[in-house]
N, C-alpha and C positions, 0 to 999 in steps of 0.2 A: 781372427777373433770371433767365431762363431758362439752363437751364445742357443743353449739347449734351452727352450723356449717348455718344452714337456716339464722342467724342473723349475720352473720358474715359481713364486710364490707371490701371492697378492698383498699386498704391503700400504696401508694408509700413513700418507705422510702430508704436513702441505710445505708444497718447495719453497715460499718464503722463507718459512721457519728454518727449513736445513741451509737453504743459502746466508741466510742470518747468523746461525750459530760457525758456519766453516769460516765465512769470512772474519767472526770473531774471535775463531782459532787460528785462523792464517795458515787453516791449511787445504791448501788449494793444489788437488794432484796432476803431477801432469797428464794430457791427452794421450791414452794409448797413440801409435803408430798409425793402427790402420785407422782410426777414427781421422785421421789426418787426412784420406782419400777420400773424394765426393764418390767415385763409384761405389764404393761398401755398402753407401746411406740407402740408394735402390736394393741393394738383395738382402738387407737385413730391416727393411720396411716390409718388402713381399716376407720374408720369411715371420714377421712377425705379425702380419693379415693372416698368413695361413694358419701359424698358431692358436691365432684368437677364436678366427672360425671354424675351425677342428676342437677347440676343447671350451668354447661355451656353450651358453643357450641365452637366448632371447623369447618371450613369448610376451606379444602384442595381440591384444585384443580388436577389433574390426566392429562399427556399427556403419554399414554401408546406408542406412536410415539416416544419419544425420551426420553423416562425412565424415567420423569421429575415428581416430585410430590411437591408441590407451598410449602413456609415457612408458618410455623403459622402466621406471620405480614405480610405475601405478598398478595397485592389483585388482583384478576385480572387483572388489565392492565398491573401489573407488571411482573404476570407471563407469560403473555403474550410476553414483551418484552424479557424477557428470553427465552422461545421456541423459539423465532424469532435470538437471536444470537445463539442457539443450533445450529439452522438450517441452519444458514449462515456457521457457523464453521464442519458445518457436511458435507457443499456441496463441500467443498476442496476437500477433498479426493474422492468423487465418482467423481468429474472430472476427477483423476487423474486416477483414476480406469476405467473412460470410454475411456481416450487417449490412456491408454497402452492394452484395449482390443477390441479396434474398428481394424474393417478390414481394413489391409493393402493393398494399389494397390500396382497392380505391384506383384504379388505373385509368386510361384516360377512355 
């Protein structure tokens, strides 16, 4: 029961909903054959890794500055806006850091 992963089509659904509606229809198909063997589940797992990573794309942005690496759904400007409240919330403290280690007059 090999399944041609290149033909495959992206499909939004949420499985509640479809398990809600079959068991309201009662109808509940049986389990192919091979889905019955635990071996299958390993090489149409790998084959379906290899799939994924052969025909998509990911692109993650990187701020090695403030440890930050972008969501899968985040695009630039938004990660953008992020680094920029990092950065806002990161400057508390080095102020704080600068008043308590700035030169003192008046020294002894």
């Amino acid at each position: 029961m090999p399944v041609d992963w290149a033909e495959a089509k992206d499909v939004e659904f949420g499985i509640r909903t479809n398990l809600e509606r079959t068991r309201q229809r009662g109808a509940i198909c049986p389990v192919a054959p091979a889905a019955s063997q635990a071996k299958n589940y390993a090489n149409w797992q790998k084959d379906f890794v290899n799939a994924i990573y052969g025909s998509r794309k990911v692109t993650l942005l990187k701020s090695t500055t403030y440890s930050q690496v972008s969501r899968i759904d985040e695009g630039e400007g938004d990660f953008r806006v992020r680094l920029s409240q990092a950065s806002a919330n990161s400057a508390i403290p080095t102020a704080k850091l600068r008043a308590n280690y700035a030169p003192k007059n008046g020294g002894p």
